[in-house]
PyMOL Python script that loads the backbone (N, CA, C, O; Angstrom):
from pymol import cmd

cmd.read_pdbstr("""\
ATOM      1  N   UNK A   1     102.117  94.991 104.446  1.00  0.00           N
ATOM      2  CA  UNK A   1     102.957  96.118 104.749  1.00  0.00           C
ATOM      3  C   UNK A   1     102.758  96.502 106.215  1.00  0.00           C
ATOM      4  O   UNK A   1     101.692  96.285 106.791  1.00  0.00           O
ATOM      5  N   UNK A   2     103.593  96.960 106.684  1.00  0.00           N
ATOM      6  CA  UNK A   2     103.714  97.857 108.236  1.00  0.00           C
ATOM      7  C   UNK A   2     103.015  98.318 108.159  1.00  0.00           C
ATOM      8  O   UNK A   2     102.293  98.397 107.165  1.00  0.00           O
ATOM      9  N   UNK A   3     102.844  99.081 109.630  1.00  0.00           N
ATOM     10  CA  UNK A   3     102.356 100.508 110.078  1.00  0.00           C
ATOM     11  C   UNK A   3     103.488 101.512 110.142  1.00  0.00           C
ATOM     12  O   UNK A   3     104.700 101.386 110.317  1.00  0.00           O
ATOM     13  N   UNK A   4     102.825 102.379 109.974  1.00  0.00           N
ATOM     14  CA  UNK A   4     103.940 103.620 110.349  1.00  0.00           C
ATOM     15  C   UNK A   4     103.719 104.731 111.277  1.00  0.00           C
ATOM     16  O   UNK A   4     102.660 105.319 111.057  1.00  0.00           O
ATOM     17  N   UNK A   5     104.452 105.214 112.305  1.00  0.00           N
ATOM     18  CA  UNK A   5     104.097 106.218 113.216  1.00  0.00           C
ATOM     19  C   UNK A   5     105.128 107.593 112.540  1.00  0.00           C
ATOM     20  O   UNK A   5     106.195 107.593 111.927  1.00  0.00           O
ATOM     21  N   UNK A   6     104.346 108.517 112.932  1.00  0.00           N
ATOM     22  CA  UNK A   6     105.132 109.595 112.427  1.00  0.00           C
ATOM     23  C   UNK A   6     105.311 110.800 113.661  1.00  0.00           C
ATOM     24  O   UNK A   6     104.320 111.507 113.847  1.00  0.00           O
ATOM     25  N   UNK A   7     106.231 110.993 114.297  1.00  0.00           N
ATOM     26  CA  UNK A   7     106.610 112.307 115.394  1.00  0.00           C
ATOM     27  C   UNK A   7     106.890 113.255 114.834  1.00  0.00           C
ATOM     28  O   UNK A   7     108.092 113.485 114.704  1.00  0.00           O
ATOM     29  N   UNK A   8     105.919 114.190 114.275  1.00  0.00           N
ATOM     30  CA  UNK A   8     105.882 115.611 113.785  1.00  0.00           C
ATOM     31  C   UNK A   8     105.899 116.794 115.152  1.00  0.00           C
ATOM     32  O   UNK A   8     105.086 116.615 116.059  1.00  0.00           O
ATOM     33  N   UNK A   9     106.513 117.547 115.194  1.00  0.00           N
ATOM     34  CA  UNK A   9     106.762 118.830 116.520  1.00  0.00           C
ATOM     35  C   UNK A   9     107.628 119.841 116.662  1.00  0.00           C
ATOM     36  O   UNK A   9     108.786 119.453 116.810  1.00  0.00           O
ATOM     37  N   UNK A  10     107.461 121.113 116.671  1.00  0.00           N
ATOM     38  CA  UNK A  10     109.016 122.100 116.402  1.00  0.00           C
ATOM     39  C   UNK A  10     109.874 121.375 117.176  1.00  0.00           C
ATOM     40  O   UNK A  10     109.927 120.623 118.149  1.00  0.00           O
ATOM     41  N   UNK A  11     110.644 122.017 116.179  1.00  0.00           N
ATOM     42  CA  UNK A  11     112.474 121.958 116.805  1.00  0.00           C
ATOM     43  C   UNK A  11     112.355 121.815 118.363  1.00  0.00           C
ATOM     44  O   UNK A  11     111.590 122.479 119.062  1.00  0.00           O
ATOM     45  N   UNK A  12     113.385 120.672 118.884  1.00  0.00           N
ATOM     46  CA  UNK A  12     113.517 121.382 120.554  1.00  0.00           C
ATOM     47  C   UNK A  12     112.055 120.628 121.333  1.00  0.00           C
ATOM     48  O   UNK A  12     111.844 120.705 122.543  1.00  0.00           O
ATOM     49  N   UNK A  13     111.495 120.186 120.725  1.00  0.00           N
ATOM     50  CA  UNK A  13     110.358 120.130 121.683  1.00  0.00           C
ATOM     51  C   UNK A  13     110.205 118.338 122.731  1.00  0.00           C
ATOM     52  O   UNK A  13     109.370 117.945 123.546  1.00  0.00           O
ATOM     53  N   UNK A  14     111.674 117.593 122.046  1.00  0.00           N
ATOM     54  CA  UNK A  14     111.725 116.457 122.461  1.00  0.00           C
ATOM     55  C   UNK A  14     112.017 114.856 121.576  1.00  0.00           C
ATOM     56  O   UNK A  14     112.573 113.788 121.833  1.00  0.00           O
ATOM     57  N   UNK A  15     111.122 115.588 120.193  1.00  0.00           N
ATOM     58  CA  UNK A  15     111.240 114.436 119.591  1.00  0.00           C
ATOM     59  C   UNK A  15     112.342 113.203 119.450  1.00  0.00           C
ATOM     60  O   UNK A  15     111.961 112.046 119.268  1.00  0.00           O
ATOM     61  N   UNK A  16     113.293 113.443 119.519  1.00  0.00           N
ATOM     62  CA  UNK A  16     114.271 112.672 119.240  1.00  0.00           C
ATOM     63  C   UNK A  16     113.948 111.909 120.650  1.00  0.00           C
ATOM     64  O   UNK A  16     113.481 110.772 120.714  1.00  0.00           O
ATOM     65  N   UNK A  17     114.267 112.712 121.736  1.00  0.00           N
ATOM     66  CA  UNK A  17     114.227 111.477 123.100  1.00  0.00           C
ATOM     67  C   UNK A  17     113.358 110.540 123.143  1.00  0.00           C
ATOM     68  O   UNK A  17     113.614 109.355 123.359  1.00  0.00           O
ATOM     69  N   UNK A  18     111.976 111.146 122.885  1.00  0.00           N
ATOM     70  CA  UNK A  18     110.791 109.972 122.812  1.00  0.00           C
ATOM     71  C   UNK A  18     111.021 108.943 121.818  1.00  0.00           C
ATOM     72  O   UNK A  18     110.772 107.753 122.014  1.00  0.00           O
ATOM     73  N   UNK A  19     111.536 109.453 120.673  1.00  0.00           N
ATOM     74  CA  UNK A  19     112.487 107.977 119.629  1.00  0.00           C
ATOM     75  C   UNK A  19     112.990 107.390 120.203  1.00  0.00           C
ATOM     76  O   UNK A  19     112.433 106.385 120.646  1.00  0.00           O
ATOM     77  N   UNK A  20     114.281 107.668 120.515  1.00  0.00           N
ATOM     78  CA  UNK A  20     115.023 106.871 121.192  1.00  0.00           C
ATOM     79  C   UNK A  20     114.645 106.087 122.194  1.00  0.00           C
ATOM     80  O   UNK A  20     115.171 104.978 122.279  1.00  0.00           O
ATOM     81  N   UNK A  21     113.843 106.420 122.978  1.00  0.00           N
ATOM     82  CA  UNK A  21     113.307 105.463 124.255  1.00  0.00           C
ATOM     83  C   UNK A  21     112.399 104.511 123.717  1.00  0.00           C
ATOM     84  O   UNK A  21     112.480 103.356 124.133  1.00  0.00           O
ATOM     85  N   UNK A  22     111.371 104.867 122.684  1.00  0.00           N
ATOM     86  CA  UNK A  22     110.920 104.147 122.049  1.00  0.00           C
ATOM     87  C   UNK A  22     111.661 102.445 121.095  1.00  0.00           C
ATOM     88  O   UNK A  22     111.346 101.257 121.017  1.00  0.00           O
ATOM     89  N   UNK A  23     112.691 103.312 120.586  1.00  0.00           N
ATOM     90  CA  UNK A  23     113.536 102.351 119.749  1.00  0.00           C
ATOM     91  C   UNK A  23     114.497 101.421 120.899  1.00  0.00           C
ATOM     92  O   UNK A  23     114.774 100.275 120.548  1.00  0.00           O
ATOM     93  N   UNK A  24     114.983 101.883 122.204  1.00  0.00           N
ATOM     94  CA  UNK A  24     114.795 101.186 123.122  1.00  0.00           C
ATOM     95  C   UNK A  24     114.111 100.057 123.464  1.00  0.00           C
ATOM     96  O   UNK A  24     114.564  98.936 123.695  1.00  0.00           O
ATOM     97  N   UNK A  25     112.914 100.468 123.480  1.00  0.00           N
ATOM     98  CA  UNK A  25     112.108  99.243 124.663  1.00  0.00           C
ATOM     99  C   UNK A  25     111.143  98.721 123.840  1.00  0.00           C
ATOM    100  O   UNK A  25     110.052  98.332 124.257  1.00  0.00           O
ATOM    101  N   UNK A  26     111.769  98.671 121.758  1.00  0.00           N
ATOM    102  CA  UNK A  26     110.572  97.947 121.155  1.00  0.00           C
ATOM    103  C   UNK A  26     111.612  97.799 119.937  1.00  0.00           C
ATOM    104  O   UNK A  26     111.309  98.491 118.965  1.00  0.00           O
ATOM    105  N   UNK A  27     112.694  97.086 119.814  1.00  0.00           N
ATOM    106  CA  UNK A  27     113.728  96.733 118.624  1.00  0.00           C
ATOM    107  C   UNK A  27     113.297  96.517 117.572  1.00  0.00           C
ATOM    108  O   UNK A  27     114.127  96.670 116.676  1.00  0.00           O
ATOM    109  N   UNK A  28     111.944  96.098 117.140  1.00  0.00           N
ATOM    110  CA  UNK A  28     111.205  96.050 116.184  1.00  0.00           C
ATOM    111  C   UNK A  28     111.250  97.159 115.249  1.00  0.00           C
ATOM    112  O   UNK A  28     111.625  97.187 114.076  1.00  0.00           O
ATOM    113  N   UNK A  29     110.693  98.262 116.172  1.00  0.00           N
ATOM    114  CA  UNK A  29     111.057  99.787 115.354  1.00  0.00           C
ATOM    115  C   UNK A  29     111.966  99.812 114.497  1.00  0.00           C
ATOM    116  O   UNK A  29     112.858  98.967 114.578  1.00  0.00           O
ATOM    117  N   UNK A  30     111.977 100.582 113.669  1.00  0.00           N
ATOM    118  CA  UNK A  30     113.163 101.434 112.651  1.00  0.00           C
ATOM    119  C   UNK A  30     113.355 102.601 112.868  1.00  0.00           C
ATOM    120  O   UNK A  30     112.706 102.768 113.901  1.00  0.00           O
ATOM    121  N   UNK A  31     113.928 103.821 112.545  1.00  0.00           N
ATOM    122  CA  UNK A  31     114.206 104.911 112.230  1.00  0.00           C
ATOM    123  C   UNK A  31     114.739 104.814 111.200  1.00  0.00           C
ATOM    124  O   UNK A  31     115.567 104.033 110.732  1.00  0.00           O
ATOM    125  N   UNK A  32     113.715 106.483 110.506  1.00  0.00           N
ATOM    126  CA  UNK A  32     113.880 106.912 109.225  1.00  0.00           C
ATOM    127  C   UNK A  32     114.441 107.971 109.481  1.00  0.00           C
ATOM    128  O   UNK A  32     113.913 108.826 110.193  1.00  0.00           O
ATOM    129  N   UNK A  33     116.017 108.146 108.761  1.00  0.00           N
ATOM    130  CA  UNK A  33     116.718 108.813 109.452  1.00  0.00           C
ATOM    131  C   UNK A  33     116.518 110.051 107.706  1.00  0.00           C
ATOM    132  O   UNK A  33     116.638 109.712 106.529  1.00  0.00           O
ATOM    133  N   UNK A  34     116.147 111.635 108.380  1.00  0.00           N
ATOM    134  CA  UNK A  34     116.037 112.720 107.423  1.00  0.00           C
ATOM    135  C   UNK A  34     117.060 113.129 106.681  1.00  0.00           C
ATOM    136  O   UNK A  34     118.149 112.750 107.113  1.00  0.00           O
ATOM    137  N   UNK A  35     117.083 113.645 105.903  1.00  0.00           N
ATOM    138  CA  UNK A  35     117.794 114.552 104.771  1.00  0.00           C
ATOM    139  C   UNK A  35     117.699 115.852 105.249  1.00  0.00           C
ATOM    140  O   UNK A  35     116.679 116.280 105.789  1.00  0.00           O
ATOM    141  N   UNK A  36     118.991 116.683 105.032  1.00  0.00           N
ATOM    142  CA  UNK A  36     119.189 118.239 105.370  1.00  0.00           C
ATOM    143  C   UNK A  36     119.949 118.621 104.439  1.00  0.00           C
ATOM    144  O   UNK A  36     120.721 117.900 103.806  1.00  0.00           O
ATOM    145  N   UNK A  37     119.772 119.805 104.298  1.00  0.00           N
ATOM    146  CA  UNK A  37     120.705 120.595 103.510  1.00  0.00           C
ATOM    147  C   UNK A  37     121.717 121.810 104.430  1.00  0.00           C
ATOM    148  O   UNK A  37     122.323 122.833 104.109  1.00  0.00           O
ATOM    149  N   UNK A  38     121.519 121.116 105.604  1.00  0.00           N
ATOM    150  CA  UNK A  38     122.467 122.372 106.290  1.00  0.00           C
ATOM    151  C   UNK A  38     123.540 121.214 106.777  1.00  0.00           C
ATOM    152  O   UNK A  38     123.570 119.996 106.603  1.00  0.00           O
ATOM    153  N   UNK A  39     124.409 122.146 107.470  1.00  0.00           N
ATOM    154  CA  UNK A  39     125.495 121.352 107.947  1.00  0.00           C
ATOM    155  C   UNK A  39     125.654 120.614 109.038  1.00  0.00           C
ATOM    156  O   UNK A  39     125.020 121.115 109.967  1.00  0.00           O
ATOM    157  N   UNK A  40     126.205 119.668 109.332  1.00  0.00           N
ATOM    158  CA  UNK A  40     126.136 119.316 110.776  1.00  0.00           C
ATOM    159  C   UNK A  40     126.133 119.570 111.892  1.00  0.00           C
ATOM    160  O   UNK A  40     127.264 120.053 111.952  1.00  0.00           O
ATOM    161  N   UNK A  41     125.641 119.661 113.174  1.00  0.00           N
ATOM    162  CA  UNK A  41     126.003 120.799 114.058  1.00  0.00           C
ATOM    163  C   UNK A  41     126.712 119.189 115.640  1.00  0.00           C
ATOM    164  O   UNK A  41     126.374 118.018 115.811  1.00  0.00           O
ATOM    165  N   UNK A  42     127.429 119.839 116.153  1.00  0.00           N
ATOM    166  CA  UNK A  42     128.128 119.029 117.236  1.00  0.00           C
ATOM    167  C   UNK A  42     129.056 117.935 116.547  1.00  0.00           C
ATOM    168  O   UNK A  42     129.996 118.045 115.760  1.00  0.00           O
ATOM    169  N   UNK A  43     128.261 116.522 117.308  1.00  0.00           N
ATOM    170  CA  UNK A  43     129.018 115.248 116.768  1.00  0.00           C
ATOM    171  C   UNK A  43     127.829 114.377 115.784  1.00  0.00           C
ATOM    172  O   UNK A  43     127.805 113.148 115.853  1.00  0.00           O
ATOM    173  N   UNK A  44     127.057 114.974 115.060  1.00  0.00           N
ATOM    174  CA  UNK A  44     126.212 114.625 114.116  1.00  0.00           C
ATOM    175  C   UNK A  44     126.796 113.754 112.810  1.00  0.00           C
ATOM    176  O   UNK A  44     127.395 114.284 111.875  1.00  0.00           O
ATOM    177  N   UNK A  45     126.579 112.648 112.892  1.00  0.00           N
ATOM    178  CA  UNK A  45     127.060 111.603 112.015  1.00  0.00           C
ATOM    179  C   UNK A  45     126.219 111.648 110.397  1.00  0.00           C
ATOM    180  O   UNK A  45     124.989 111.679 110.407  1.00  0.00           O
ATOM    181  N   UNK A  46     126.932 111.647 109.126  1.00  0.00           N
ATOM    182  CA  UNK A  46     125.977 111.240 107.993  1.00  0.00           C
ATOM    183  C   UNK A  46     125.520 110.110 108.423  1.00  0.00           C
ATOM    184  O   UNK A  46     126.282 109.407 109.086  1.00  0.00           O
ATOM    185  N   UNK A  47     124.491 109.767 108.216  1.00  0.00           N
ATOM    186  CA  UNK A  47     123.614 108.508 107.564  1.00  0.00           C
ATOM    187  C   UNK A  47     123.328 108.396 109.079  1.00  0.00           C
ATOM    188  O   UNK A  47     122.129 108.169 108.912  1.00  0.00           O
ATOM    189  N   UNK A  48     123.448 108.375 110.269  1.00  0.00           N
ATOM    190  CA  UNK A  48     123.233 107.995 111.527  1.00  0.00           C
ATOM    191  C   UNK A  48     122.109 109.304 112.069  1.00  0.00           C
ATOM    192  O   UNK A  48     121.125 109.030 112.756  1.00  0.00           O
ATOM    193  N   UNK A  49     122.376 110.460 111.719  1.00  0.00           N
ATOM    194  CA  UNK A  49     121.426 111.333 112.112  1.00  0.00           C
ATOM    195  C   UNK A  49     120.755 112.023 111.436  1.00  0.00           C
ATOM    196  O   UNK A  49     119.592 112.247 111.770  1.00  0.00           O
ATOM    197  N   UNK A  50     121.287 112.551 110.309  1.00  0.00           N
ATOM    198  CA  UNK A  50     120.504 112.971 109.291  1.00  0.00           C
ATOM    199  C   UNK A  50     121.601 112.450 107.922  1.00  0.00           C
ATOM    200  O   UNK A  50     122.704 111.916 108.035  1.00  0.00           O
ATOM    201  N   UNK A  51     120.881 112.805 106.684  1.00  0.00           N
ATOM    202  CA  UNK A  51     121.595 112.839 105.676  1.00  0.00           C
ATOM    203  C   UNK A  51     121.927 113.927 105.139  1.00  0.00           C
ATOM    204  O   UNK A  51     121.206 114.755 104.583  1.00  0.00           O
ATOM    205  N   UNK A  52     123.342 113.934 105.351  1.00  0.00           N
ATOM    206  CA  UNK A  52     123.759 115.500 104.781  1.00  0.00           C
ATOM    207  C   UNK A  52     123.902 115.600 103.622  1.00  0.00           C
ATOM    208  O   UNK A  52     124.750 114.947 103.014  1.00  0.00           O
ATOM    209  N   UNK A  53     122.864 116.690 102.899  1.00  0.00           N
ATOM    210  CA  UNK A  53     123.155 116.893 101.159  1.00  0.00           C
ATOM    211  C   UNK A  53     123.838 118.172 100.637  1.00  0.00           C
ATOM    212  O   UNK A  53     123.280 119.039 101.310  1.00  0.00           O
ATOM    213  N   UNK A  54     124.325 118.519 100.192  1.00  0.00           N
ATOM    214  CA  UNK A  54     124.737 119.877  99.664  1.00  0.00           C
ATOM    215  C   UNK A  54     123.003 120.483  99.323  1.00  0.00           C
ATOM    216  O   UNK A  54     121.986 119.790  99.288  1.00  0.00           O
ATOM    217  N   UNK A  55     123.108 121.812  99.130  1.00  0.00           N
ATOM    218  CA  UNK A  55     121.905 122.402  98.840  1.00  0.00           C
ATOM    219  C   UNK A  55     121.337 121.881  97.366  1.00  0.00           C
ATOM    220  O   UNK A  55     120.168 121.751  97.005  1.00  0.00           O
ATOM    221  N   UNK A  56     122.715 121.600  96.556  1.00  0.00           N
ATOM    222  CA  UNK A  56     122.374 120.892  95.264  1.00  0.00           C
ATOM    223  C   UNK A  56     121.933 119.776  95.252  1.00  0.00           C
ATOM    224  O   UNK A  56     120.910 119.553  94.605  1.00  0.00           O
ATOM    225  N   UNK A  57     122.390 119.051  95.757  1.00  0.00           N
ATOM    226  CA  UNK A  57     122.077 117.625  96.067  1.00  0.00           C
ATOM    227  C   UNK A  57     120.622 117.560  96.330  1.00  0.00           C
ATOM    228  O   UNK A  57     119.814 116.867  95.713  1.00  0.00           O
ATOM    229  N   UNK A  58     120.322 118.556  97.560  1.00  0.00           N
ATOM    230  CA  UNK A  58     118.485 118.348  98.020  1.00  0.00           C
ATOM    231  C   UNK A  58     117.976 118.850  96.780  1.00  0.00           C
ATOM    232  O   UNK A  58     117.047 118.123  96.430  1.00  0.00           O
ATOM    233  N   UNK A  59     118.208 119.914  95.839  1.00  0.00           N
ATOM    234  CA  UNK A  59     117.371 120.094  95.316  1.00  0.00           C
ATOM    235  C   UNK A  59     117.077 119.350  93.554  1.00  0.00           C
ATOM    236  O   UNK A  59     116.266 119.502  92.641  1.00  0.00           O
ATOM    237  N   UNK A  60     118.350 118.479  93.856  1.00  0.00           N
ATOM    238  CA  UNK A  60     118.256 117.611  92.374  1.00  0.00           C
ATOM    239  C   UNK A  60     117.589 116.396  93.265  1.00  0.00           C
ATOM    240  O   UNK A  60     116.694 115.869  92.604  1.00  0.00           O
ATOM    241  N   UNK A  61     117.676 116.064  93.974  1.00  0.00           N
ATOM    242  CA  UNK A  61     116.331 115.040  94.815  1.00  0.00           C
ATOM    243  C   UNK A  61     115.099 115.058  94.712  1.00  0.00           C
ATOM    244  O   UNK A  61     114.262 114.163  94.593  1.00  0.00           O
ATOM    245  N   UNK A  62     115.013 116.706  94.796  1.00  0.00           N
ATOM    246  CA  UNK A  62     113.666 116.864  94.773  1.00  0.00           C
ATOM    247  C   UNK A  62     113.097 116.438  93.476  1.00  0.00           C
ATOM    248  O   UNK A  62     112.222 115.605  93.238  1.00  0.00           O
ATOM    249  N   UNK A  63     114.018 117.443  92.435  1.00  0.00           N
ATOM    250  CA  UNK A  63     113.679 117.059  90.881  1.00  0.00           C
ATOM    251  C   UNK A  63     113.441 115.409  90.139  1.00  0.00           C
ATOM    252  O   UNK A  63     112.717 114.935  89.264  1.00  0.00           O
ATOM    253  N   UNK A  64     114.501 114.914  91.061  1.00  0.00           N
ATOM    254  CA  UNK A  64     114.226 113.249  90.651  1.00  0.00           C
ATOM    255  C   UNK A  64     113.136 112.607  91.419  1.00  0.00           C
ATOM    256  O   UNK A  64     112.921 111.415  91.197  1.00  0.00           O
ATOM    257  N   UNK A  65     112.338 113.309  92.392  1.00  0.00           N
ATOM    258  CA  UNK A  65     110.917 113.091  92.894  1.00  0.00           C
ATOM    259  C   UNK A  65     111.999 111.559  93.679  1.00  0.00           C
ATOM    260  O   UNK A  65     111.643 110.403  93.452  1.00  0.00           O
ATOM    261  N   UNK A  66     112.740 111.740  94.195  1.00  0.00           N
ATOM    262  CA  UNK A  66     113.423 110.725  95.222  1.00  0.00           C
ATOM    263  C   UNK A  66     112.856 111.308  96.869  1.00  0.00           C
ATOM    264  O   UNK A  66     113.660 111.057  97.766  1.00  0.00           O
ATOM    265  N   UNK A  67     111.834 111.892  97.213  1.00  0.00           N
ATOM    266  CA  UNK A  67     111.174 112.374  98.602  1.00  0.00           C
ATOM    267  C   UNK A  67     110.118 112.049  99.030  1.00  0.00           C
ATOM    268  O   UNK A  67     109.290 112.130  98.124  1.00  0.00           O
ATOM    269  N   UNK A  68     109.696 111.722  99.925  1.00  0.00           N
ATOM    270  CA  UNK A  68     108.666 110.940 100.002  1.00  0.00           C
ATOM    271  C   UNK A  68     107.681 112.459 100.128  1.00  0.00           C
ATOM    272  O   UNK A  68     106.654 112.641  99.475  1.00  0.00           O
ATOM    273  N   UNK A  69     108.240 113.403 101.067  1.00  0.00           N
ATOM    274  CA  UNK A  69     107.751 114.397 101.935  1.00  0.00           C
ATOM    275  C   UNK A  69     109.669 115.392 102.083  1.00  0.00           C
ATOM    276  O   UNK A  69     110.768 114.914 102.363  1.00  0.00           O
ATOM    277  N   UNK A  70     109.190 117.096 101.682  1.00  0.00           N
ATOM    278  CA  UNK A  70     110.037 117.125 101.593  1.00  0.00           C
ATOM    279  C   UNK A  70     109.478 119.030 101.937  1.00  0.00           C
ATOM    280  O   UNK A  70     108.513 119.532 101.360  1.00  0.00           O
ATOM    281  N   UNK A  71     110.298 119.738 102.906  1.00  0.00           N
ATOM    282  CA  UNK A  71     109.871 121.584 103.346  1.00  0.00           C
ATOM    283  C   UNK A  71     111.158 122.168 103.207  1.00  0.00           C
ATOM    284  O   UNK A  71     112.225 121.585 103.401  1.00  0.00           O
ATOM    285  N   UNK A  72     111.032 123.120 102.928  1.00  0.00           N
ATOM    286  CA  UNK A  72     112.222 124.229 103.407  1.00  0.00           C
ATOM    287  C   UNK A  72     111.665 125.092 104.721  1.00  0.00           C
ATOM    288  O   UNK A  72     110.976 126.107 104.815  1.00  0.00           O
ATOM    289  N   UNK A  73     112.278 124.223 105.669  1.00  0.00           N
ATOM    290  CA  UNK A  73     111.752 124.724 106.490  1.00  0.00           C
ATOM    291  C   UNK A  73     112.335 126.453 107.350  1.00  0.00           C
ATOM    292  O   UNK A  73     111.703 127.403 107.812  1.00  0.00           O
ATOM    293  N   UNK A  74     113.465 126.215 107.243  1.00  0.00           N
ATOM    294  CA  UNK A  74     113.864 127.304 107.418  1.00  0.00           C
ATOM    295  C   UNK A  74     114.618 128.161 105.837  1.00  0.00           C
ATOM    296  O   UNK A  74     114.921 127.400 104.918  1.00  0.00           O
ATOM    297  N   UNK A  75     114.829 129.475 105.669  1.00  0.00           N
ATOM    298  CA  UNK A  75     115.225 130.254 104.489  1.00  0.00           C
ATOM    299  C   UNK A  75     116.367 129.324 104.172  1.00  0.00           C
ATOM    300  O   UNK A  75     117.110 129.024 105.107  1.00  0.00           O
ATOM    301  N   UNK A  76     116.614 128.808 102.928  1.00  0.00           N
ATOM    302  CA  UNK A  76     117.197 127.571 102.406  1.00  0.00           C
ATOM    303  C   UNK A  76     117.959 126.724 103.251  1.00  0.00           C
ATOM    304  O   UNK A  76     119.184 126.600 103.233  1.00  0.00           O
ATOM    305  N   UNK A  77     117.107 126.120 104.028  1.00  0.00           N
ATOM    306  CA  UNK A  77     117.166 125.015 104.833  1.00  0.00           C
ATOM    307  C   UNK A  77     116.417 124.136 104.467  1.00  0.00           C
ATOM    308  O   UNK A  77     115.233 124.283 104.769  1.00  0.00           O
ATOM    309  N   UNK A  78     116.798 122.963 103.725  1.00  0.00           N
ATOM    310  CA  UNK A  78     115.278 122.237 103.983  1.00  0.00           C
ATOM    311  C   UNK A  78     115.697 120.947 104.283  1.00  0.00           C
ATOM    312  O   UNK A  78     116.816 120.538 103.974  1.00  0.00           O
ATOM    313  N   UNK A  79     114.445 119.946 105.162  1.00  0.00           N
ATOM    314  CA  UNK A  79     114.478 118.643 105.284  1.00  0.00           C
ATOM    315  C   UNK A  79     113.485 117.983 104.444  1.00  0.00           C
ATOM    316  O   UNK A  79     112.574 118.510 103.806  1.00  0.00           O
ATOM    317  N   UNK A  80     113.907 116.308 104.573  1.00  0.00           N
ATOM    318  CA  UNK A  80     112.846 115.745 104.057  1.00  0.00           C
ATOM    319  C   UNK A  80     113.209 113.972 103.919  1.00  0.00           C
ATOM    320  O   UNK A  80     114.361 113.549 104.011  1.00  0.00           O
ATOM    321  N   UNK A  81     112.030 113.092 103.690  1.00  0.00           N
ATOM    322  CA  UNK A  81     111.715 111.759 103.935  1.00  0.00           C
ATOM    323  C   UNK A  81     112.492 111.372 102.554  1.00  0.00           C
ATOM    324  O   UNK A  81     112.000 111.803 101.511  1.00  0.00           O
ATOM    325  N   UNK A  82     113.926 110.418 102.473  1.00  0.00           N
ATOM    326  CA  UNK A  82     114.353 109.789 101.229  1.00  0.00           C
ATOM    327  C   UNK A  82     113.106 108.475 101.124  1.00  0.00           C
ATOM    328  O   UNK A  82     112.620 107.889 102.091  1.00  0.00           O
ATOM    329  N   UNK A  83     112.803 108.255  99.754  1.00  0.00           N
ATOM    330  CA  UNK A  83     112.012 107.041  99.586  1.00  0.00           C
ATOM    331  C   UNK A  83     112.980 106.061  99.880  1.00  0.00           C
ATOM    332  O   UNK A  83     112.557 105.017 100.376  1.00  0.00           O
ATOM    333  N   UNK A  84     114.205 106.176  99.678  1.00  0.00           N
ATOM    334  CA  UNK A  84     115.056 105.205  99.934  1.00  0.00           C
ATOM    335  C   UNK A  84     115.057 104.717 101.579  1.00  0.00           C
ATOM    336  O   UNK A  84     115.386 103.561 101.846  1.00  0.00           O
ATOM    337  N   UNK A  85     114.616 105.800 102.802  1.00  0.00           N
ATOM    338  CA  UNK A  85     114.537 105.052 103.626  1.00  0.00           C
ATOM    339  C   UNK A  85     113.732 104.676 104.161  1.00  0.00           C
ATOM    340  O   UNK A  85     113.940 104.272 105.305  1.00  0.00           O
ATOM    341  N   UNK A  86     111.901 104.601 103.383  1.00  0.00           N
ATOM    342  CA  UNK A  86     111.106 103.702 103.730  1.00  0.00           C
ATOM    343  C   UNK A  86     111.165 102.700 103.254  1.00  0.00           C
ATOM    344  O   UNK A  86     110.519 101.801 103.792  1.00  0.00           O
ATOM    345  N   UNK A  87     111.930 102.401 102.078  1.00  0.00           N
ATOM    346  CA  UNK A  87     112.213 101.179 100.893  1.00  0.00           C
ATOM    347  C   UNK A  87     112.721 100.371 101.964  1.00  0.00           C
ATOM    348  O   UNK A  87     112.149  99.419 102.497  1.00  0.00           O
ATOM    349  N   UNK A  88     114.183 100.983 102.304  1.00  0.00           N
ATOM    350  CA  UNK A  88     114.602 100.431 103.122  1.00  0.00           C
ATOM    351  C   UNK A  88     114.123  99.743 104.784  1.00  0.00           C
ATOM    352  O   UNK A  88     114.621  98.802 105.402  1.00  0.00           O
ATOM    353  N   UNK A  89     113.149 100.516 105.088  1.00  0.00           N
ATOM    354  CA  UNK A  89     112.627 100.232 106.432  1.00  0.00           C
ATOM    355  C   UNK A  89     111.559  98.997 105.974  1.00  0.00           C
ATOM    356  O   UNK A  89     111.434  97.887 106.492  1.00  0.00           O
ATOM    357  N   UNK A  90     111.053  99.404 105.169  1.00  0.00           N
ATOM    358  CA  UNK A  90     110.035  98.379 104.435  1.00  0.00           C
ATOM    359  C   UNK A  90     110.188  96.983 104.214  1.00  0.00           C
ATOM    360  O   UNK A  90     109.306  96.350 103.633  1.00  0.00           O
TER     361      UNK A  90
END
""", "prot")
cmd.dss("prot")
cmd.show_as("cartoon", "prot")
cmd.util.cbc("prot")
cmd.orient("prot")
């Protein structure tokens, strides 16, 4: 099996750029792209930037224990890791 790196950091603080440059200059990488229960904001693509669920949706996910890792991070907001896309990265 792989290794796995994980970029945990508030909102805003960069993460995504350091991905991207990363996934840049090492094609090897994957991205595990998150689950939300909020809506899209700008030009935010399903499946390309996050996975957009209805609030129902995240929380019958949760129930089917389909998360690897899973917060409400903000008052019913929540994100979280589909097993489906380490399966998949895997």
């Amino acid at each position: 099996m792989g290794q796995v790196i994980i970029f945990s950091a508030p909102s805003g603080s960069g993460k995504t750029t350091i991905v991207r440059e990363l996934l840049r200059r090492f094609p090897r990488f994957e991205f595990s792209v998150s689950a939300t229960c909020r809506a899209p904001r700008g030009a935010e693509r399903d499946g390309v930037d996050y996975h957009f669920l209805t609030p129902d949706e995240f929380r019958e996910a949760v129930r089917a224990d389909r998360f690897v890792e899973w917060e409400e991070v903000y008052a019913g907001c929540c994100y979280g890791t589909l097993r489906s896309e380490v399966e998949r990265i895997w």
